[in-house]
ZAPAVEX-63117 format. One record per residue (C-alpha): residue in one letter; x, y, z; residue number from 0. Coordinates in steps of 0.2 Angstrom, whole numbers, plus 5000, padded with zeros to 4 digits. Example, Ala and Ser with C-alpha at 12.3 -4.5 7.8 and 13.67 -1.06 7.14 Angstrom:
+-----+------+------+------+-----+
: res :    X :    Y :    Z :   n :
+-----+------+------+------+-----+
:   a : 5062 : 4978 : 5039 :   0 :
:   s : 5068 : 4995 : 5036 :   1 :
+-----+------+------+------+-----+
END
This chain:
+-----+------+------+------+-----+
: res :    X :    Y :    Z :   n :
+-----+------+------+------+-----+
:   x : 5000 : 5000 : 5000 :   0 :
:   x : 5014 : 5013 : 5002 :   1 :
:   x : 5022 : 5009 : 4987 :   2 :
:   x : 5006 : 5013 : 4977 :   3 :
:   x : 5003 : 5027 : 4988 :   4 :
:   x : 5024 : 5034 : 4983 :   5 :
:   x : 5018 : 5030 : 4965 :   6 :
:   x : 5004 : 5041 : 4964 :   7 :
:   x : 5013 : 5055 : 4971 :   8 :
:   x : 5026 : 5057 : 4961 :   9 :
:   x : 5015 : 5051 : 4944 :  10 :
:   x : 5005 : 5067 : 4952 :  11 :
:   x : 5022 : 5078 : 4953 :  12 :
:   x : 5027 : 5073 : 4936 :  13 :
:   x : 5012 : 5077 : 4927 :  14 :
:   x : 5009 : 5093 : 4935 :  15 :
:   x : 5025 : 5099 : 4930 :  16 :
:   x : 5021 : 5096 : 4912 :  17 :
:   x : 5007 : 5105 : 4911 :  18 :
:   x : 5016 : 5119 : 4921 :  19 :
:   x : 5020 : 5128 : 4905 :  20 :
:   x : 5002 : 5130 : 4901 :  21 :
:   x : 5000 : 5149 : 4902 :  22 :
:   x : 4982 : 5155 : 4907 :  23 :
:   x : 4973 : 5168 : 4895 :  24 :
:   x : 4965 : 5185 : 4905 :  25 :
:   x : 4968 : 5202 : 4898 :  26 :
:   x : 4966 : 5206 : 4918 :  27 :
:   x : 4982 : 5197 : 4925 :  28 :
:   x : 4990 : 5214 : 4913 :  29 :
:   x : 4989 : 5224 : 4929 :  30 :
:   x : 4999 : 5225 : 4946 :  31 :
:   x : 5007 : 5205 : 4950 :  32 :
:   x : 4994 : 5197 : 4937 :  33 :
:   x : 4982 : 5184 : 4943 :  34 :
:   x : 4986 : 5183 : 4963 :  35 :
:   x : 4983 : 5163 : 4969 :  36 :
:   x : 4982 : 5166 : 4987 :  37 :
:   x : 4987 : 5152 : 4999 :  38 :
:   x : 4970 : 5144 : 5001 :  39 :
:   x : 4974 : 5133 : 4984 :  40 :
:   x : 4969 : 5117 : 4990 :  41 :
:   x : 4957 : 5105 : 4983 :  42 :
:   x : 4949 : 5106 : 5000 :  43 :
:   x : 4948 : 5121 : 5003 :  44 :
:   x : 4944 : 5126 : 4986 :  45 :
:   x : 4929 : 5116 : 4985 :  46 :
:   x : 4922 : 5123 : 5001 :  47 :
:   x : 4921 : 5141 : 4995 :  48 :
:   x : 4940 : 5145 : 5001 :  49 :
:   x : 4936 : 5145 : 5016 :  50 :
:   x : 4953 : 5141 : 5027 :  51 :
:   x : 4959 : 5153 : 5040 :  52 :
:   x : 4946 : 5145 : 5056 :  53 :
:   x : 4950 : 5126 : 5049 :  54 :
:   x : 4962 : 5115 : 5056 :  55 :
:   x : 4960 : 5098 : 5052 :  56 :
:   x : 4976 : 5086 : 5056 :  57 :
:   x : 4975 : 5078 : 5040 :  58 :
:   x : 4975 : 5094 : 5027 :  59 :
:   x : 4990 : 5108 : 5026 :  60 :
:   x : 4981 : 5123 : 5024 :  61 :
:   x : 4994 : 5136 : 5021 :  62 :
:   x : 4981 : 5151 : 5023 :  63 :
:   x : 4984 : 5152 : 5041 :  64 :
:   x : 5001 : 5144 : 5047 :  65 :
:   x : 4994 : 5142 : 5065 :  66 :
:   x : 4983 : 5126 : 5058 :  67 :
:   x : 5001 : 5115 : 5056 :  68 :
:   x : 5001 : 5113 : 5074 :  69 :
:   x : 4987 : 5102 : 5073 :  70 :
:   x : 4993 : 5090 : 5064 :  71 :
:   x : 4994 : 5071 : 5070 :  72 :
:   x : 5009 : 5068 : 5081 :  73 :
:   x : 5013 : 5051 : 5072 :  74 :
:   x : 5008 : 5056 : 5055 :  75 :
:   x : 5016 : 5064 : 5039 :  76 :
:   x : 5007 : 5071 : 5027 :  77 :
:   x : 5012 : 5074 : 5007 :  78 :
:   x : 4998 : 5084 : 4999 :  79 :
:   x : 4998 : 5090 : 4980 :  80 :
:   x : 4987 : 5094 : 4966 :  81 :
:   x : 4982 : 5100 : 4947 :  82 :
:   x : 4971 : 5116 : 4946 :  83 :
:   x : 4966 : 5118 : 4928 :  84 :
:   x : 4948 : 5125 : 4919 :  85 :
:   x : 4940 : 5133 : 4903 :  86 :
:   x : 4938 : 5151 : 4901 :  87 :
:   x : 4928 : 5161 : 4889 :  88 :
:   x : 4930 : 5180 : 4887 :  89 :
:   x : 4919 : 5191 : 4880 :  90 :
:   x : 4916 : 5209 : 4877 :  91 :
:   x : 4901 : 5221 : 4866 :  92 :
:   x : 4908 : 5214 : 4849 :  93 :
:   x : 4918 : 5200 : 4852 :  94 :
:   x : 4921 : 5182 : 4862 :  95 :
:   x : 4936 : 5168 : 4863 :  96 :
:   x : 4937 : 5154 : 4875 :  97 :
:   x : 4952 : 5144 : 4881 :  98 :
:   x : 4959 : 5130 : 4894 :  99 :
:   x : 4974 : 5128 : 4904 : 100 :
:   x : 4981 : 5116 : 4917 : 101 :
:   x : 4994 : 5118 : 4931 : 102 :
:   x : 5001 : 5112 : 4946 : 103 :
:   x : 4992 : 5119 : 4959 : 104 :
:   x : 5004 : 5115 : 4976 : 105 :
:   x : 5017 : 5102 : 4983 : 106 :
:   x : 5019 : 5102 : 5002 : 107 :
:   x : 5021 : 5090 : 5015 : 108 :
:   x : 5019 : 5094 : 5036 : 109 :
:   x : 5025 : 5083 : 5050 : 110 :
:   x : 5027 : 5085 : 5068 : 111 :
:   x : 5044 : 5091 : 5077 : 112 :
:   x : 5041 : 5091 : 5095 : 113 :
:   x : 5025 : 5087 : 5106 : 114 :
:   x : 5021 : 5107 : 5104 : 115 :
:   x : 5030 : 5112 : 5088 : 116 :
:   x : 5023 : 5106 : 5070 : 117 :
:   x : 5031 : 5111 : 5054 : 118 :
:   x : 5026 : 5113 : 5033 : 119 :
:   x : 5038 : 5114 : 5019 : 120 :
:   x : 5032 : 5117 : 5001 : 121 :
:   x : 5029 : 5126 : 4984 : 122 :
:   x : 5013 : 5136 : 4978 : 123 :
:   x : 5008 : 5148 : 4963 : 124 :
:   x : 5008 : 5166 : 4971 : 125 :
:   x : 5003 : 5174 : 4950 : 126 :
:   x : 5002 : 5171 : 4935 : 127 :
:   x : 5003 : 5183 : 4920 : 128 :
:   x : 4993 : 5178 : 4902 : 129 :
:   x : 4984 : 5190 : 4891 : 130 :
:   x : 4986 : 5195 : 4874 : 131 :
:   x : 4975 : 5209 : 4868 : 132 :
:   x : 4975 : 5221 : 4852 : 133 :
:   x : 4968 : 5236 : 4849 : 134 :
:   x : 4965 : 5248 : 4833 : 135 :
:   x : 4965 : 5267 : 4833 : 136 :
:   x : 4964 : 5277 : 4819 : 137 :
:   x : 4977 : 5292 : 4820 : 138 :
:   x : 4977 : 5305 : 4808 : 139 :
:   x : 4990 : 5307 : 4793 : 140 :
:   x : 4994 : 5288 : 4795 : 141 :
:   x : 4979 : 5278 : 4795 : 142 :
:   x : 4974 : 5262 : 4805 : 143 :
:   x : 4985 : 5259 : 4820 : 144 :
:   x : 4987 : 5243 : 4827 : 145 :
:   x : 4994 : 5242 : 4847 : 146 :
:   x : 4997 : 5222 : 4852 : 147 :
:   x : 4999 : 5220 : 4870 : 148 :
:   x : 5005 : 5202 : 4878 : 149 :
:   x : 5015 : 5195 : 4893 : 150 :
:   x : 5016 : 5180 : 4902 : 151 :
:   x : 5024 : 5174 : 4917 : 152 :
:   x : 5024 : 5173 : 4935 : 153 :
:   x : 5030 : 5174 : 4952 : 154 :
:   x : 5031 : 5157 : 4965 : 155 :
:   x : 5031 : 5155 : 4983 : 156 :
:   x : 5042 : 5142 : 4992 : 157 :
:   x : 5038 : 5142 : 5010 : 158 :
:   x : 5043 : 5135 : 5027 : 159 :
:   x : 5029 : 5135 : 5040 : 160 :
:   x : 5028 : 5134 : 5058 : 161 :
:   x : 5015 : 5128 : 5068 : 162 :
:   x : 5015 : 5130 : 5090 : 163 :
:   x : 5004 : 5123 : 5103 : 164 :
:   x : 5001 : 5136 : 5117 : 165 :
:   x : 4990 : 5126 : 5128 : 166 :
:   x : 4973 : 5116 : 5124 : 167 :
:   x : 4966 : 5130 : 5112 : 168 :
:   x : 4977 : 5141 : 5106 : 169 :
:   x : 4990 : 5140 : 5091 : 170 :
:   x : 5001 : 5151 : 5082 : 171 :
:   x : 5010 : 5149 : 5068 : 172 :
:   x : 5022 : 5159 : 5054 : 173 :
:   x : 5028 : 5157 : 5034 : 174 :
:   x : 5042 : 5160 : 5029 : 175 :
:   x : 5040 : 5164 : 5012 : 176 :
:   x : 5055 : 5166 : 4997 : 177 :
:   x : 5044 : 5174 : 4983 : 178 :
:   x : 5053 : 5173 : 4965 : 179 :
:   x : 5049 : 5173 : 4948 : 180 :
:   x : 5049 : 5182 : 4931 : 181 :
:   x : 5036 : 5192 : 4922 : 182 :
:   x : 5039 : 5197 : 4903 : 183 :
:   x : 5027 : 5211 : 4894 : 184 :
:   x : 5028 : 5217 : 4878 : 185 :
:   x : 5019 : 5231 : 4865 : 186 :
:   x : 5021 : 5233 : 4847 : 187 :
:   x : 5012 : 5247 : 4839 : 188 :
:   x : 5013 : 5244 : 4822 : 189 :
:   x : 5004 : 5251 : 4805 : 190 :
:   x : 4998 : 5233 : 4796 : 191 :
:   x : 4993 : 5241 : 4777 : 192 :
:   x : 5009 : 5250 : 4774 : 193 :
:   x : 5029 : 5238 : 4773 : 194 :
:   x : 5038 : 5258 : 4776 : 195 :
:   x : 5031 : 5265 : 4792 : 196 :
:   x : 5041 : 5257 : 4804 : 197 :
:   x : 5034 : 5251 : 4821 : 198 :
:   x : 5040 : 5251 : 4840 : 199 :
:   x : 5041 : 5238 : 4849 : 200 :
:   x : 5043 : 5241 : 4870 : 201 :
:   x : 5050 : 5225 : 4881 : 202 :
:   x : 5049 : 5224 : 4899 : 203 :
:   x : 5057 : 5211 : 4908 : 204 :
:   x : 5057 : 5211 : 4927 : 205 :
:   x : 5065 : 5197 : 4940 : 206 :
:   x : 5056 : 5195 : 4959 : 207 :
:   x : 5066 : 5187 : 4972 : 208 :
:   x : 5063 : 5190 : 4991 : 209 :
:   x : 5057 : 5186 : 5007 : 210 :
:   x : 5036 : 5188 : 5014 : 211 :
:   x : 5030 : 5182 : 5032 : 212 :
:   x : 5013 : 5176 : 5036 : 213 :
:   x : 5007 : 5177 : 5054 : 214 :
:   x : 4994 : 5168 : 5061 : 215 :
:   x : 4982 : 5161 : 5076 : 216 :
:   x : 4970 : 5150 : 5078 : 217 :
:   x : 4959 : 5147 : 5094 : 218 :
:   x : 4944 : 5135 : 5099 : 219 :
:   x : 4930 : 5137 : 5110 : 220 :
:   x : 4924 : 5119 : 5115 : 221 :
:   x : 4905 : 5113 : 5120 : 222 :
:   x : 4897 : 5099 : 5122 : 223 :
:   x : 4902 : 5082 : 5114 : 224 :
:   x : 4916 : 5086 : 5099 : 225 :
:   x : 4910 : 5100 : 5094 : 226 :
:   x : 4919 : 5116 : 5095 : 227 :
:   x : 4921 : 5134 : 5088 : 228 :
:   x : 4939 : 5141 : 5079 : 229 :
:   x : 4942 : 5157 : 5077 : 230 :
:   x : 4956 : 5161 : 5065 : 231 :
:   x : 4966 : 5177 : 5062 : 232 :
:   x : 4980 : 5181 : 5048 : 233 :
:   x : 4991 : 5195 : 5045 : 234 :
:   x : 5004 : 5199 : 5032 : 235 :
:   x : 5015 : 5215 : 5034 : 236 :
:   x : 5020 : 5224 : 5019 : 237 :
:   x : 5037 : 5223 : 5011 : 238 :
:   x : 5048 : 5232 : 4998 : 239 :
:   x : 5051 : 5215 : 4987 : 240 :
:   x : 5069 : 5216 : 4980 : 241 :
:   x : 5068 : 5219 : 4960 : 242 :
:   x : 5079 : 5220 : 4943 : 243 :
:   x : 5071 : 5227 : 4928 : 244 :
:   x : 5075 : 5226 : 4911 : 245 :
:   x : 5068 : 5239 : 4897 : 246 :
:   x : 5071 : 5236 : 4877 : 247 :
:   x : 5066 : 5247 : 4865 : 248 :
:   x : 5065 : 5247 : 4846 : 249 :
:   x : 5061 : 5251 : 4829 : 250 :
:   x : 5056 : 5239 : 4819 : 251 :
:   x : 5047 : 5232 : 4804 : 252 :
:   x : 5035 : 5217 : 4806 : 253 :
:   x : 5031 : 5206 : 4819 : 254 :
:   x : 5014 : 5206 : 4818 : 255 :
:   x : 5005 : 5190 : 4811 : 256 :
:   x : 5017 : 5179 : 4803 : 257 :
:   x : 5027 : 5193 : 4797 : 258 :
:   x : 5045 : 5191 : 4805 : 259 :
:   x : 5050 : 5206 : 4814 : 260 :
:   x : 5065 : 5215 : 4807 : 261 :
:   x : 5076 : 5227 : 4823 : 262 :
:   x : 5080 : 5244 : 4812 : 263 :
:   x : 5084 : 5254 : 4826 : 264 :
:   x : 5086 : 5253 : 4847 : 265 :
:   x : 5075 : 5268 : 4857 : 266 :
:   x : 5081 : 5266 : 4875 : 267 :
:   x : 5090 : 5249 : 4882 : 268 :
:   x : 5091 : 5249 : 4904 : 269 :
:   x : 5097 : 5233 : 4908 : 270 :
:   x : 5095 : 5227 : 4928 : 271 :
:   x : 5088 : 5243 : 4933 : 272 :
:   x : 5088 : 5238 : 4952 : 273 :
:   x : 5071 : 5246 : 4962 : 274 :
:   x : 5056 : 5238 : 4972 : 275 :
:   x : 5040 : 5232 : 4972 : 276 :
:   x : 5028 : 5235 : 4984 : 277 :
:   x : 5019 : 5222 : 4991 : 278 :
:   x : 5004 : 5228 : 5004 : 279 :
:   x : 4998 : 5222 : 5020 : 280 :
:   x : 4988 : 5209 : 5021 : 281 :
:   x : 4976 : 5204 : 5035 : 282 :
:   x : 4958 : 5193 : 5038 : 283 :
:   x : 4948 : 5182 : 5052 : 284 :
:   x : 4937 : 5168 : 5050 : 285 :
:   x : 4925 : 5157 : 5059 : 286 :
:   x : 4920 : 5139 : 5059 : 287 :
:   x : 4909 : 5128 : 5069 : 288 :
:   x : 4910 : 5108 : 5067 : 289 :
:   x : 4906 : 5093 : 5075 : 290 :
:   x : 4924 : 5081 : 5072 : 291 :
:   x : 4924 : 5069 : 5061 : 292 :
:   x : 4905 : 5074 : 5054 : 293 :
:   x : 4902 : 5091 : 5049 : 294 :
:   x : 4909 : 5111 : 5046 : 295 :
:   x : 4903 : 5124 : 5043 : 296 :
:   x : 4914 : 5140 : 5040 : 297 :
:   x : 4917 : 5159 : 5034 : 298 :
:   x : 4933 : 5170 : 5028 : 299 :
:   x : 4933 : 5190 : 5026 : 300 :
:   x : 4949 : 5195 : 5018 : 301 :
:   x : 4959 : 5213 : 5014 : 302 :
:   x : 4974 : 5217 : 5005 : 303 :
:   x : 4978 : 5236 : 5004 : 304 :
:   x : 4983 : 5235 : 4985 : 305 :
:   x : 4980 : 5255 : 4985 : 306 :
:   x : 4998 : 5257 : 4992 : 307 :
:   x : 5005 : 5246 : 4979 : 308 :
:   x : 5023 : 5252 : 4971 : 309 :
:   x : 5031 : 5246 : 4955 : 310 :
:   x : 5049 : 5253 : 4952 : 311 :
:   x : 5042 : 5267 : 4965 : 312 :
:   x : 5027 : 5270 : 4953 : 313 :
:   x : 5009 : 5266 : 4960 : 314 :
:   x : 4998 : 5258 : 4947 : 315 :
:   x : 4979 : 5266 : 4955 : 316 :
:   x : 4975 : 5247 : 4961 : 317 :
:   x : 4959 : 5248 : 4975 : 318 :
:   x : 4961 : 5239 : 4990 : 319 :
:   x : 4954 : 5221 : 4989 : 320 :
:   x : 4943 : 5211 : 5000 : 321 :
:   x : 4934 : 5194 : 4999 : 322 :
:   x : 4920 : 5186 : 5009 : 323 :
:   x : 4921 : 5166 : 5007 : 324 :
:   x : 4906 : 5154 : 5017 : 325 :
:   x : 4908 : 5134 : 5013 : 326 :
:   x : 4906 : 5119 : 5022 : 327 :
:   x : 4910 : 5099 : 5022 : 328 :
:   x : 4899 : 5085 : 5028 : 329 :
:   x : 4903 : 5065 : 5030 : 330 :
:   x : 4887 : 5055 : 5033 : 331 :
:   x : 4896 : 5041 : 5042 : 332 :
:   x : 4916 : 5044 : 5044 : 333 :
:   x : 4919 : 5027 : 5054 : 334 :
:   x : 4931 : 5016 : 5043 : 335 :
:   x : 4921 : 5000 : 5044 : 336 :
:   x : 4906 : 5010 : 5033 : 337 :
:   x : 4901 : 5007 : 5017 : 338 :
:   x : 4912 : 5019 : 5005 : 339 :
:   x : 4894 : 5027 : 5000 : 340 :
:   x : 4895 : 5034 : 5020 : 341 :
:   x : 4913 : 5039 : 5023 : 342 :
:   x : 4911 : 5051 : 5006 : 343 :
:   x : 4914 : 5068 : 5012 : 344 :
:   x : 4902 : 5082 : 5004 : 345 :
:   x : 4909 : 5097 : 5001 : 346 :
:   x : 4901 : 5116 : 4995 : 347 :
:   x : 4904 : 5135 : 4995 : 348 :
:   x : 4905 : 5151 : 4987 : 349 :
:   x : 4915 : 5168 : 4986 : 350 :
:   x : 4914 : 5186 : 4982 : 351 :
:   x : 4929 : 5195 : 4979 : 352 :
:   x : 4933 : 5214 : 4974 : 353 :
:   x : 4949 : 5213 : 4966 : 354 :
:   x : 4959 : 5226 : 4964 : 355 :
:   x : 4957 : 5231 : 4948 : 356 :
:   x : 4948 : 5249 : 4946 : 357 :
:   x : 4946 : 5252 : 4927 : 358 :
:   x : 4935 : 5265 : 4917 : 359 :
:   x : 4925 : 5270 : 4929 : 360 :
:   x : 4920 : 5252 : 4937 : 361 :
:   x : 4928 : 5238 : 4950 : 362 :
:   x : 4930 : 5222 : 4945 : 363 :
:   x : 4922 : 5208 : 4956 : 364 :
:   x : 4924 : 5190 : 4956 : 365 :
:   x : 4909 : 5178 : 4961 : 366 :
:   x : 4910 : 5158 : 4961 : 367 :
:   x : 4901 : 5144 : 4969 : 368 :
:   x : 4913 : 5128 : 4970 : 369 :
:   x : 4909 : 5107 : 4976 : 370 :
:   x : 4918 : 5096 : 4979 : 371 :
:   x : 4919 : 5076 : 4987 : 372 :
:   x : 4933 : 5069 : 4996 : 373 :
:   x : 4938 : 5048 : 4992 : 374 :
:   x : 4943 : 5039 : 5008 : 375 :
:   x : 4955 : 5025 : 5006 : 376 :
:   x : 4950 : 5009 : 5013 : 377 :
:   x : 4959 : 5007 : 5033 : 378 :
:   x : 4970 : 5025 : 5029 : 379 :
:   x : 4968 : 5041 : 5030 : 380 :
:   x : 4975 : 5046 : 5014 : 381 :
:   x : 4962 : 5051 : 5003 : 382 :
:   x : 4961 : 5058 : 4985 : 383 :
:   x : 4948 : 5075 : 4982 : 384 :
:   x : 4939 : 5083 : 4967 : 385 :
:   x : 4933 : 5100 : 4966 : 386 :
:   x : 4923 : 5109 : 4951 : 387 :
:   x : 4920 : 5129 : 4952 : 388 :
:   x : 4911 : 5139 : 4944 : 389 :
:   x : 4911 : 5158 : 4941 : 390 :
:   x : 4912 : 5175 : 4933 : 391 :
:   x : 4924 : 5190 : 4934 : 392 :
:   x : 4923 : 5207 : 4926 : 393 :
:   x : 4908 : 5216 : 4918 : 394 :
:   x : 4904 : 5220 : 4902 : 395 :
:   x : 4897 : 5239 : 4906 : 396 :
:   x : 4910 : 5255 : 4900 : 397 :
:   x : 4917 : 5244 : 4885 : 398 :
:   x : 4926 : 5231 : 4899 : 399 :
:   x : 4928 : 5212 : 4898 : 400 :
:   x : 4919 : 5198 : 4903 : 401 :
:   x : 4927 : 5182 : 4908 : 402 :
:   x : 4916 : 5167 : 4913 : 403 :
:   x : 4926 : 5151 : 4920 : 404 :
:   x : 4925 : 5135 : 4926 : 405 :
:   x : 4938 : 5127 : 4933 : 406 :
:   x : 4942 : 5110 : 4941 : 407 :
:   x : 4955 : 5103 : 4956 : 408 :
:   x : 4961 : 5085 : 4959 : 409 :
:   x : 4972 : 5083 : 4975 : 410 :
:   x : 4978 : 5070 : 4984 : 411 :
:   x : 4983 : 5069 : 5003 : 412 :
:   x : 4995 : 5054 : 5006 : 413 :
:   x : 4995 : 5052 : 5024 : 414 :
:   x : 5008 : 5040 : 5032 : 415 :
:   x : 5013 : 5034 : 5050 : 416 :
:   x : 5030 : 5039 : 5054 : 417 :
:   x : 5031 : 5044 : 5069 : 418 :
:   x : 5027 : 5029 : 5082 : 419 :
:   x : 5038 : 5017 : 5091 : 420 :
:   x : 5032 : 4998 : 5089 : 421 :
:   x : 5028 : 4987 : 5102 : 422 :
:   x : 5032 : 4971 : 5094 : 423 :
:   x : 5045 : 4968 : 5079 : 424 :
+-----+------+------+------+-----+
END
C-alpha cells in the first residue's frame, strides 16, 4: 500500500509539471502581479468556498493560516499535491474567445517536530501573467494603427511554516516565504497596410526574488460532545520585494502575424535597473463551527491594501481588495468500517471578491460557487479530492471584459505513519 501510495505522488508531481508551462489567457492578469493565487489553493479548501483561516483539520495543510500546522497528528506525515486547471471564455460588446489551461496547483508536505511544535515545507503559485490583447485606433496622417499587447509569466512562493501549541486551544503559527519569479510584457504598435512606416516595439522584463512572512492564530472554544468553535486570524506586513528590471526598446518592421519582425533601430535599452515592488499588507479572520469527524461549517473575510501598491516606485491606482468566502463539508458516516457510499465527504461554498482592479469608471468583482467530494481510502487516511468551480469576473458595462470560468482541482493527501515506536518487531 505505500508503494502505490509513493507512485501516485510522484506520477502526480510529474504530470503537473508538464502541464506547468500552460499559460492562462486573461487580459486582467496585465495589471499589478497578474492573477494573485492566494494560499488557500487546495482542493479542499477550494471546494468549500476557500474558506481556510478557522480550519484546522490534522489531515490537510492549509497554508492560509500557518497556525493550523500545529494540529497535525503527532505520528503522522502528510504529502499533499494537486492539478488546478479549467476553461475560460471572454467576451466583450463585439467579440468572444474561450480557452483552457492546466497547472500544478501545490506540493507540500507537514510533520510534527516536538509534542508542541509542527512544521510545513512546500511550493505554491503566488501569480500568473497571460493575456494577449489588440487594439485599433485610427490616427490622423497615418491611418489604422494597430497596438498588440502580451505578457506571460509569474511569480512562486516556496515556503517553510511553523505551527505551535500554546495550551489546549490556542495556536500560532508563521511562513516563511521566498517569493521569486519572472514576468515578461511586451507592446508593438505597428501600421499593418503600409511595409515603410516602421513600428515600436517596448519589452519589459522584470525578476522578483525575496522574502514575505505570514502570521497567524488560531483558537477553539469547546461545547458539548466534539463540537467546537475556531476562530482564525491572519496578518501579512507589507514589504519592499527586491527587483531588477530590464527595458528594450526598438524600431522595427513586422512582427505582427506571421510577418517576422526585422530590429532597424534601438530607442532606449536599461538593463538590471535595480528598484522595488511594493507588496501591501495583508490581513483577515474567520470562523468555523464543526462537529469532528462529521460536519463544518465556515466563513473568511479578507483585505489586502493594494492601493499602496509600488512598482519601480510607481503606483499603478490598484483599489484595495477584500473577499467574503462561506463553505462547508459534511461526512454522513466517517467510521472506517462504513460502506464507502458513507465515509464520502460532501463538500460546497461560494465567494465574492473585489479585486483590485479599478478600470474605466467600474471595480471588477469576482463571484464563484465551488463542490467538491473527498475519496477515503480503505483502513487509511490518505484520501484523493475533486473539486469543480464555477464563476464570473469582470463586467461588460464601459466597453470592459467579461470572463466566465469553470475550473476543476484534483488533489491527493498521502497520509503515512512515521512517527510511532512499535511494540512488537
Amino acid at each position: 500500500m505505500k508503494r502505490s501510495k509513493t507512485y501516485i505522488l510522484v506520477g502526480l508531481i510529474f504530470i503537473s509539471l508538464t502541464l506547468d508551462a500552460q499559460d492562462i489567457n486573461s487580459p486582467f492578469s496585465r495589471f499589478g502581479l497578474g492573477q494573485l493565487y492566494g494560499q488557500n489553493i487546495s482542493t479542499q479548501l477550494q471546494s468549500m468556498g476557500g474558506i481556510s483561516l478557522a480550519v484546522s483539520d490534522p489531515y490537510i495543510i492549509d497554508m492560509a493560516n500557518p497556525a493550523s500546522y500545529a494540529s497535525f497528528n503527532s505520528e503522522t506525515m502528510v504529502f499533499q499535491t494537486g492539478i488546478l486547471g479549467g476553461t475560460k471564455s471572454l467576451k466583450n460588446t463585439l467579440l468572444s474567445t474561450s480557452s483552457n489551461y492546466a497547472t500544478l496547483s501545490h506540493v507540500s508536505i507537514g510533520f510534527p517536530v516536538v509534542k508542541w511544535w509542527r512544521m510545513s515545507l512546500g511550493a505554491t503559485p503566488y501569480s500568473k501573467t497571460g493575456y494577449n490583447t489588440q487594439v485599433s485606433k485610427t490616427v490622423e496622417g497615418y491611418g489604422n494603427i494597430l497596438n498588440n499587447r502580451w505578457g506571460k509569466g509569474g511569480l512562486n512562493r516556496y515556503y517553510i511554516g511553523n505551527g505551535f501549541r500554546l495550551g489546549k486551544n490556542l495556536r500560532l503559527g508563521v511562513n516563511v516565504n521566498y517569493l521569486s519569479g519572472n514576468i515578461s510584457l511586451y507592446n508593438l504598435a505597428y501600421q499593418p497596410d503600409s511595409a515603410f512606416l516602421l513600428g515600436t516595439k517596448v519589452e519589459n522584463y522584470t525578476r522578483v526574488s525575496d522574502f514575505i512572512y505570514d502570521w497567524g492564530l488560531q483558537y477553539d472554544i469547546h461545547f458539548k460532545g466534539k463540537k467546537k468553535l475556531t476562530i482564525g486570524l491572519v496578518y501579512s506586513n507589507k514589504i519592499n520585494a527586491k527587483a531588477y528590471r530590464s527595458t528594450l526598446s526598438t524600431t522595427l518592421t513586422g512582427g505582427y502575424g506571421t510577418t517576422p519582425d526585422k530590429t532597424y533601430d534601438t530607442i532606449q535599452y536599461n538593463p538590471d535597473e535595480r528598484g522595488n515592488i511594493v507588496i501591501p499588507e495583508h490581513y483577515g479572520g474567520g470562523l468555523s463551527y464543526s462537529d469532528e469527524g462529521k460536519w463544518l461549517i465556515g466563513a473568511d473575510f479578507q483585505m489586502q491594501k493594494w492601493s499602496k501598491f509600488a512598482y519601480f516606485g510607481t503606483s499603478e491606482s490598484l483599489q484595495n481588495d477584500w473577499k467574503i468566502a462561506v463553505g462547508g463539508e459534511y461526512t454522513p458516516n466517517h467510521s472506517s468500517i462504513s460502506p464507502l457510499r458513507k465515509r464520502i465527504t460532501y463538500r460546497m461554498g461560494a465567494r465574492y471578491n473585489r479585486t483590485y482592479l479599478y478600470l474605466n469608471g467600474s471595480s471588477i468583482s469576482e463571484l464563484a460557487f465551488s463542490t467538491g467530494v473527498k475519496f477515503p481510502f480503505k483502513r487509511s487516511r490518505t484520501n484523493i479530492n475533486l473539486g469543480i468551480e464555477v464563476g464570473s469576473r469582470g463586467t461588460l458595462k464601459n466597453n470592459l471584459i467579461k470572463e466566465t470560468f469553470f475550473n476543476f482541482s484534483f488533489g491527493i493527501n498521502i497520509v503515512e505513519h512515521w512517527f510511532y515506536k512499535r511494540k512488537y518487531r
